[in-house]
N, C-alpha and C positions, 0 to 999 in steps of 0.2 A: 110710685115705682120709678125706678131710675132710670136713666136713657139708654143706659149699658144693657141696663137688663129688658128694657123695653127691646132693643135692637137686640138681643140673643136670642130671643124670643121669638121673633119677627127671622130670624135664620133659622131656627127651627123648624120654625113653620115651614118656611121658603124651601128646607131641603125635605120634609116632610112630602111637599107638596110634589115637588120633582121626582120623588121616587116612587109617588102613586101615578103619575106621568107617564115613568119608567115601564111600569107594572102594566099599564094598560096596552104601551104600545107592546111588550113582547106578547101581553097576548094577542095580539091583532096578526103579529107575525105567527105563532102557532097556529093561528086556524089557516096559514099555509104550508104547514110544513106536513110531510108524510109520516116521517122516521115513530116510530112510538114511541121509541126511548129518547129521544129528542125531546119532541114534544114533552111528556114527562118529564125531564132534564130543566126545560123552560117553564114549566109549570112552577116546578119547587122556587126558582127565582123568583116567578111573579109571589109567590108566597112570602118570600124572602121580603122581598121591597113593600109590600104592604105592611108586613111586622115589623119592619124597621120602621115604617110612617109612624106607626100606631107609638109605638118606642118614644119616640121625638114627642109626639104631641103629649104622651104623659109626661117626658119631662117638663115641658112646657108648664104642662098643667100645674104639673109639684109644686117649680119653682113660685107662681101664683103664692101656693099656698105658704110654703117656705117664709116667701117675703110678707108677708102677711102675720104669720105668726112673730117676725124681728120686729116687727113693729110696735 
């Protein structure tokens, strides 16, 4: 594998990683907040930043495979 694709990878991850980060602290902030449509409002994001992680690391995965089958 090459260094390039070694290190896009490796950013993938990294923002993968930051967005389940992301996800955990808004919910932390949720279990303070009143509002119910707020609350649900923060909810759909935390959802959001988890299907984006999940996102990333398939690509991740693919490209695995991708480079794999060039070879």
């Amino acid at each position: 594998m090459s260094r390039s694709v070694r290190s896009f990878r490796k950013t993938l991850d990294s923002v993968a990683d930051d967005s389940e980060s992301a996800a955990i602290e808004v919910m932390r902030a949720v279990d303070q907040v009143g509002d119910q449509v707020l609350r649900q409002r923060l909810l759909n994001v935390v959802h959001r930043l988890n299907r984006d992680a999940e996102k990333l690391r398939a690509i991740r995965d693919g490209m695995q495979g991708d480079i794999q089958l060039m070879a």
